[in-house]
C-alpha positions in Angstrom: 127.9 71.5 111.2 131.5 71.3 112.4 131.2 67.4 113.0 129.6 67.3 109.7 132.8 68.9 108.4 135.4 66.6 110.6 133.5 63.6 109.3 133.8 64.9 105.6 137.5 65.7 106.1 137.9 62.2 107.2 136.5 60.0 105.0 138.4 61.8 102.3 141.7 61.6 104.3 140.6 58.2 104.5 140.0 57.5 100.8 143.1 59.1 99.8 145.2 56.8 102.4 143.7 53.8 100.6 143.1 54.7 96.9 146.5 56.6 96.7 148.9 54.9 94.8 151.0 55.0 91.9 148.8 54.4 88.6 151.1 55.5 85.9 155.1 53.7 85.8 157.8 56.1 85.5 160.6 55.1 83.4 164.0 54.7 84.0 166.9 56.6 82.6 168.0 53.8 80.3 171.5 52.7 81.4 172.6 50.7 77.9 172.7 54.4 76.3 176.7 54.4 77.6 179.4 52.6 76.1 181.7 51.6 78.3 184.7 53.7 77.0 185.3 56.2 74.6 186.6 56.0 71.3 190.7 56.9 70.9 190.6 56.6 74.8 193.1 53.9 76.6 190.3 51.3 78.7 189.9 52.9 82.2 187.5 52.6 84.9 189.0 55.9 86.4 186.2 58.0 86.9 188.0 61.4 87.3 188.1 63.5 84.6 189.1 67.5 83.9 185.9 68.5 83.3 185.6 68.3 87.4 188.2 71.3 86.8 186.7 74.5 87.9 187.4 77.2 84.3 189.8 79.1 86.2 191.9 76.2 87.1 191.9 74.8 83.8 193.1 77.6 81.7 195.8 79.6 83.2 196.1 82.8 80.7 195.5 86.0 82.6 193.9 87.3 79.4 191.5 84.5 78.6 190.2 84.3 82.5 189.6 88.2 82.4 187.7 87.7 79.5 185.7 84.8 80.6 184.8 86.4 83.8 183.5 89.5 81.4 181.6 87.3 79.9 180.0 84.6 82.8 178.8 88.1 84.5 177.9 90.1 81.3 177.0 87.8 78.4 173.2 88.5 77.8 172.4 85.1 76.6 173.6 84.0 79.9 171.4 86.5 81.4 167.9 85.4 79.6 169.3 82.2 80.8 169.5 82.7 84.9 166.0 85.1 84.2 164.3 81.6 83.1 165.7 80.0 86.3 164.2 82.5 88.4 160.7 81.6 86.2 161.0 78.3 86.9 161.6 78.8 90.4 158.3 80.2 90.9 156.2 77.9 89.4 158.0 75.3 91.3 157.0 77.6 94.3 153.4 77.8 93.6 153.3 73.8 92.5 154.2 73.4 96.4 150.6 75.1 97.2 149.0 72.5 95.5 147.6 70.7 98.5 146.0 73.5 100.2 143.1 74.6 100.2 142.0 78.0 98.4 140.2 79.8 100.8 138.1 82.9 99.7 136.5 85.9 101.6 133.3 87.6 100.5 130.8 90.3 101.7 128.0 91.7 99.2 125.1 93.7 99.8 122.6 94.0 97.4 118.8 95.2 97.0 116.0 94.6 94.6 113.0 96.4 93.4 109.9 94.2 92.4 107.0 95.3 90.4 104.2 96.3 92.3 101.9 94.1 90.0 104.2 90.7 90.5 103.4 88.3 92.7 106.8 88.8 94.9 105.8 93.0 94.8 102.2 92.2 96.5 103.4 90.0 99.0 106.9 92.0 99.9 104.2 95.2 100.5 101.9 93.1 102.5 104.3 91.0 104.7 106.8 94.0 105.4 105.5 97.1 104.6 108.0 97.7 101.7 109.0 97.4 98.2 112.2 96.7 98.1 114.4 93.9 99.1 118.0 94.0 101.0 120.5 91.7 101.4 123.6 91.7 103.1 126.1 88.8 102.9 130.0 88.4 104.6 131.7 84.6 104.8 134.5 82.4 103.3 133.9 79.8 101.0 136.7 76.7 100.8 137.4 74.2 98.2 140.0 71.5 98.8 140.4 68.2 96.0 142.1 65.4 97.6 145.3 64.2 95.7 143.9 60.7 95.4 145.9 59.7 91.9 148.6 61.9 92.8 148.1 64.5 90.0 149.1 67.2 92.7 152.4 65.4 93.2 153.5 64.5 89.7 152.7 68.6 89.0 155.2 69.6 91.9 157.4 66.6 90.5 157.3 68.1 86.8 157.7 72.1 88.2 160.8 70.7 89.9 162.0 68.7 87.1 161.6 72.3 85.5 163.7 74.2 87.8 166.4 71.8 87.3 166.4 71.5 83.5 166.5 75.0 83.5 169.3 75.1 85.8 171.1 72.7 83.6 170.1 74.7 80.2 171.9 77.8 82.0 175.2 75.5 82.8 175.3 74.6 79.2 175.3 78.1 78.1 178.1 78.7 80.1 180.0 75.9 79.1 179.7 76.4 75.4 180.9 80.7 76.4 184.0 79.5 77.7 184.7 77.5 75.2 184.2 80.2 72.6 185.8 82.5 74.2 188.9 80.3 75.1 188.9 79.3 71.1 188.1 83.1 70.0 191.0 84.0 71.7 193.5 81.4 70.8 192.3 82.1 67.0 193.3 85.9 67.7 196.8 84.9 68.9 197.0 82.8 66.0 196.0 86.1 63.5 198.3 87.8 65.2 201.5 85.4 64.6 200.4 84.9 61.0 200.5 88.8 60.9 204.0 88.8 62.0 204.6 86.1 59.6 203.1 87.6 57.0 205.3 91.1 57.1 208.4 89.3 58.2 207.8 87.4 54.6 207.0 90.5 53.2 210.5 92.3 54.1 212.3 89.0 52.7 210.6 89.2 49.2 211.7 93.1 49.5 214.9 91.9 50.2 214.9 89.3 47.3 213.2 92.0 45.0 216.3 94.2 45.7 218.9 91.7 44.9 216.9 90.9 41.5 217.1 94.4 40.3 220.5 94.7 41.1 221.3 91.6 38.9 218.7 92.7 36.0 221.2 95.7 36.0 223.8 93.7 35.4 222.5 91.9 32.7 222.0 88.4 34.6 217.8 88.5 34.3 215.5 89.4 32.8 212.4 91.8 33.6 210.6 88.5 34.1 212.5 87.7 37.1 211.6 91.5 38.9 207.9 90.8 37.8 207.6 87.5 39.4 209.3 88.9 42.5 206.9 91.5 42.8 203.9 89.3 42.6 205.6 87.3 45.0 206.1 90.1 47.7 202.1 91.1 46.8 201.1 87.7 48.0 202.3 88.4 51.6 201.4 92.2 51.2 197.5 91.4 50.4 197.7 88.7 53.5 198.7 92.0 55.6 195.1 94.0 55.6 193.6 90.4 55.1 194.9 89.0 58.6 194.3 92.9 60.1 190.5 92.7 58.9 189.9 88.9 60.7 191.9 90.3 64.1 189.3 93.2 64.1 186.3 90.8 63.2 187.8 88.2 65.9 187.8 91.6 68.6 184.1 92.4 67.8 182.9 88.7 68.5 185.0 88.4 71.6 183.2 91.8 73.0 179.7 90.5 72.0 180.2 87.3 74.0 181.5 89.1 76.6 178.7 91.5 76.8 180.5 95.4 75.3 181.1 96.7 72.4 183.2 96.3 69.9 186.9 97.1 71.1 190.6 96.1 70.5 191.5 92.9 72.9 194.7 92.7 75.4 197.3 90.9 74.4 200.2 89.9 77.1 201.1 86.4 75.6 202.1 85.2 72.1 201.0 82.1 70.4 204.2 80.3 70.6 204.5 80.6 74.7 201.2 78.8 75.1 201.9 75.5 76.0 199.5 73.1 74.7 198.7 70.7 78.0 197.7 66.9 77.6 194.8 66.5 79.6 194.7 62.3 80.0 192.1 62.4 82.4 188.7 62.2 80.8 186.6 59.6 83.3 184.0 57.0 81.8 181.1 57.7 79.7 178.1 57.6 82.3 179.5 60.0 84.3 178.5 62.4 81.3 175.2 62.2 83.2 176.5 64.3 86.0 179.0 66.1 83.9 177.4 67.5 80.9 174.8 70.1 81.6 172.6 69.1 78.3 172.8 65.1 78.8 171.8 65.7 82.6 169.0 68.1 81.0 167.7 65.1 78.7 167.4 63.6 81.7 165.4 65.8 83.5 163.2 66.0 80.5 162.2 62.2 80.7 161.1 63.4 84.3 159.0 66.0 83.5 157.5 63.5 81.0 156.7 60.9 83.2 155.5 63.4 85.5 153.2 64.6 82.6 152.0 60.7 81.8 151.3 60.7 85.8 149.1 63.6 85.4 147.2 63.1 82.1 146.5 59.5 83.7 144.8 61.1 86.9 142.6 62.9 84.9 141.1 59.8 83.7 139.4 59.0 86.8 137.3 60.8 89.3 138.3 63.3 91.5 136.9 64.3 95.1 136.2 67.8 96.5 135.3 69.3 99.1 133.8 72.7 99.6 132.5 74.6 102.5 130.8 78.0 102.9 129.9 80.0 105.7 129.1 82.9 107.4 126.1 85.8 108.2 123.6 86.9 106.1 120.1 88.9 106.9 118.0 91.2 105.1 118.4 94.2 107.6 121.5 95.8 108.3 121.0 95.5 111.7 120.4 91.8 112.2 123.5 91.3 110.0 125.8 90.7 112.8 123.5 89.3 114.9 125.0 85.8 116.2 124.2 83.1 116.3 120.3 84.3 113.9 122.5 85.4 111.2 124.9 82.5 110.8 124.6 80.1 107.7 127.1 77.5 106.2 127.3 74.5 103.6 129.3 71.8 103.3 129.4 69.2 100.3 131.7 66.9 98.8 131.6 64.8 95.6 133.4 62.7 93.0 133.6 64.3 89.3 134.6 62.0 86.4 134.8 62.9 83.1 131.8 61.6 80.9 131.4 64.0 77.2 134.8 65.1 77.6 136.4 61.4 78.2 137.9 61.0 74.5 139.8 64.6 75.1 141.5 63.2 78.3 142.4 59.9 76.7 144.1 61.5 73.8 145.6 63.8 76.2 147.2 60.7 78.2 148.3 59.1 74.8 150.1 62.1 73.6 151.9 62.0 77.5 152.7 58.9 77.1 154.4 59.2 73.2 156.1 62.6 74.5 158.2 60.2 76.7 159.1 58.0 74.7 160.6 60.7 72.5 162.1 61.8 75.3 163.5 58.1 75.8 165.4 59.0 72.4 166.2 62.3 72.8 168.2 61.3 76.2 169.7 58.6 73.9 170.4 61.5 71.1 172.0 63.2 73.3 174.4 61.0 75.1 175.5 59.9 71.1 176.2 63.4 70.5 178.0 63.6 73.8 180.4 60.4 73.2 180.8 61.8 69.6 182.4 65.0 70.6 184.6 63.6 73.4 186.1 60.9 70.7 186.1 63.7 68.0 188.0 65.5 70.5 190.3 62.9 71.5 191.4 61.6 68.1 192.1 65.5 67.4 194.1 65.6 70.1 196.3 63.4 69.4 196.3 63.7 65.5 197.0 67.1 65.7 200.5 66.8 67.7 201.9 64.4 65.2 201.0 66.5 62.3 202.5 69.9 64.4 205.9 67.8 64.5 206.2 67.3 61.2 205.4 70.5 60.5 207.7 71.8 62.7 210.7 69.7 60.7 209.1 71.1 57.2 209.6 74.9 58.3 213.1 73.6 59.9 214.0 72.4 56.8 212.2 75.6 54.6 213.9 78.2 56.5 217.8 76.5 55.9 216.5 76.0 52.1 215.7 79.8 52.2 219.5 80.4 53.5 221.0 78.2 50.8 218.7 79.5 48.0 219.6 83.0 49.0 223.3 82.5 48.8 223.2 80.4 45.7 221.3 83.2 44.1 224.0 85.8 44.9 226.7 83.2 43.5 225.3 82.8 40.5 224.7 79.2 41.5 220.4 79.0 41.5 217.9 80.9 39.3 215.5 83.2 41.0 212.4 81.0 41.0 214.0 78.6 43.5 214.8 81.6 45.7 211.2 82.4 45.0 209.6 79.0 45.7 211.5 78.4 48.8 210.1 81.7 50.0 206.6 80.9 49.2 206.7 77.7 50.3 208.1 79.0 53.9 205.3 81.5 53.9 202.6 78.9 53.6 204.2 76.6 56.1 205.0 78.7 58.8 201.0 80.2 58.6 200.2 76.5 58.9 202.3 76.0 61.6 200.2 78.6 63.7 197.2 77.0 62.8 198.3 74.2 64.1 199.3 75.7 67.4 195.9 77.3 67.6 194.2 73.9 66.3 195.4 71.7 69.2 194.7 74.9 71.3 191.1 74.5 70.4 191.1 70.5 70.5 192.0 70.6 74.4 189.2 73.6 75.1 186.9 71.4 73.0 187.6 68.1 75.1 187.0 70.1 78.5 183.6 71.0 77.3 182.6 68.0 75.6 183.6 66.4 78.6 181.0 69.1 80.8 183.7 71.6 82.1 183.4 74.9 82.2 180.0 75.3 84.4 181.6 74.8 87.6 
């Protein structure tokens, strides 16, 4: 029996040496789904980029790193995330057992009682003396298919393809948390100056309020003038608890992404310290590939695809299999050990190709092979997105410091036309609604003027992470 088993063993070692081969294509990541430069972005085959910045290199605020750290180690999206990695590391651990043989151990004992009146009854009484049958039973029994198609290595292929996406899902995660948080906390700077703005403008129109009365004593305006005045100073007044509310809603998101609940946020740096870096380094677009954690996941999707077309395609034609079973087996517990009387063992081996069930597979393989081409497009979606953002990123960018410049002259020029208005008014020499238009306009500029700040703030967060920083 054991050269019965070696010959088996070889002949389907043999077949499997011969037949093996590739019978389904994979397809290539296609390499015309990268322009050759971005959009806003000077022509440069320098493939280094600031994405290839580790987070805490990139941004320097003590704040902002404390609170990223809080949230890399305590966000709970990112934690679901890194407990799907560990899942797909074990089925990419059991794909690996694919190959070997399943191997089971058995003992049974059993016993039957015939009827005295059935054939098996008369003759069990006759030929043994008894009526009742034992049977005792202990062996292994193996079954091994042979990976002739390789459907066993396109399903480790595909688990591994798995692990990897997953992998990549979790990096992307993380690279969208940094950015938020970065951008959460530049928009709470940003609250906060428009705060100080906001009260600052509010003590002005106090002051201007004052002077009004004092001329509506005199005789020199009206009780229209005071009115306007105090609507005026109740502009900046209702932005007060307005801009309070949105700091303590900006707090509260800040603690969910970083994984506590809802508390005030440390502040050691003001808006207008920040300087806002130009990052010129951005690399070419195919490096996104490598970079960007959902592009290289689109990627790995097209694997497990073609990994999936491999699979469905094997199950198309026939596969081999080998079992074997063996062991002791009597009727009497004391024979059941008796060696070499009590030994017994099979061996068989065959070729099973689907027949009723043929139409099932087929559609199976079609639907394989139409899920990759999606995933042919949904690689291509992706990188489109991917190029979109890092131009959309780029143009703001640089957009964004012009406008702050001429912003910057407009509230130059507000704040000396609040000067002049205020000592006209006290001469005599400009009516009260210029004083009061001059201070509006200031108010409105200057809250512009730290949205600007936080804008640009925000554009260079949003280039690192469309570029695929903030993983590392």
């Amino acid at each position: 029996m054991k050269n019965y088993i070696t010959k088996i063993v070889m002949i389907a070692i043999l077949i499997t040496t011969i037949i093996s081969c590739k019978i389904s294509k994979d397809i290539e990541t296609p390499k015309d789904a990268f322009p050759e430069n971005f959009r806003s972005a000077s022509v440069s085959n320098d493939t280094t980029s600031i994405a290839d910045l580790e987070w805490k290199n990139f941004y320097t605020e003590k704040d902002i790193i404390q609170l990223i750290n809080s949230a890399v180690s305590r966000n709970n999206d990112l934690q679901i995330a890194i407990k799907n990695i560990e899942i797909a590391q074990y089925r990419f651990t059991q794909s690996k057992w694919g190959n070997v043989p399943q191997v089971n151990l058995n003992v049974t004992a059993s016993t039957s009682n015939p009827s005295d009146n059935s054939f098996t009854g008369k003759n069990l009484s006759q030929a043994l003396g008894q009526n009742h049958i034992d049977d005792y039973s202990a062996g292994a029994s193996l079954s091994w298919e042979a990976d002739i198609w390789g459907k066993i290595r396109n399903q480790k292929k595909g688990a591994y393809a798995g692990y990897l996406q997953s992998e990549e899902v979790k990096k992307a995660l993380q690279t969208n948390i940094v950015a938020n948080v970065s951008k959460g906390y530049y928009n709470l700077l940003m609250l906060d100056a428009q705060l100080e703005i906001a009260k600052q403008n509010f003590k002005l129109n106090d002051s201007t309020t004052t002077i009004i009365k004092l001329k509506y004593d005199a005789g020199q305006v009206t009780t229209l003038a005071i009115q306007q005045s105090e609507a005026q100073k109740l502009v900046a007044a209702q932005l007060i608890p307005q801009l309070e509310q949105n700091i303590a809603i900006q707090e509260n998101a800040l603690s969910v992404l970083t994984g506590s609940f809802p508390n005030s946020k440390t502040r050691t740096i003001r808006l207008s310290s920040l300087e806002v870096k130009n990052n010129n380094a951005i690399g070419i677009p195919s490096s996104l590939v490598a970079r960007r954690p959902d592009v290289k996941s689109a990627e790995l999707a097209l694997k497990v695809a073609n990994a999936n077309v491999g699979i469905t395609k094997a199950d198309l034609y026939p596969a081999l299999r080998i079992t074997a079973q063996g062991g002791v087996n009597s009727f009497e517990t004391s024979n059941w050990f008796n060696i070499p009387a009590s030994l017994f063992g099979t061996v068989a081996g065959g070729l099973t190709q689907p027949l009723f069930n043929n139409k099932k597979v087929k559609t199976q393989y079609n639907i394989a092979v139409v899920e990759r081409e999606k995933a042919v497009l949904v690689f291509r979606q992706s990188v489109l997105v991917a190029v979109s953002e890092v131009s959309d990123a780029l143009v703001k960018v640089e957009k964004l410091q012009q406008q702050e410049s001429f912003l910057k002259e407009r509230v130059k020029t507000l704040q000396q036309a609040i000067k002049n208005a205020n000592l006209l008014f006290k001469n005599g020499m400009a009516e009260y609604l210029e004083v009061l238009s001059a201070q509006a306009n200031l108010l409105q500029s200057e809250l512009e003027l730290a949205n600007i700040k936080r804008e640009q703030l925000s554009a260079n967060t949003e280039l690192y992470r469309a570029l695929g920083g903030g993983w590392r």
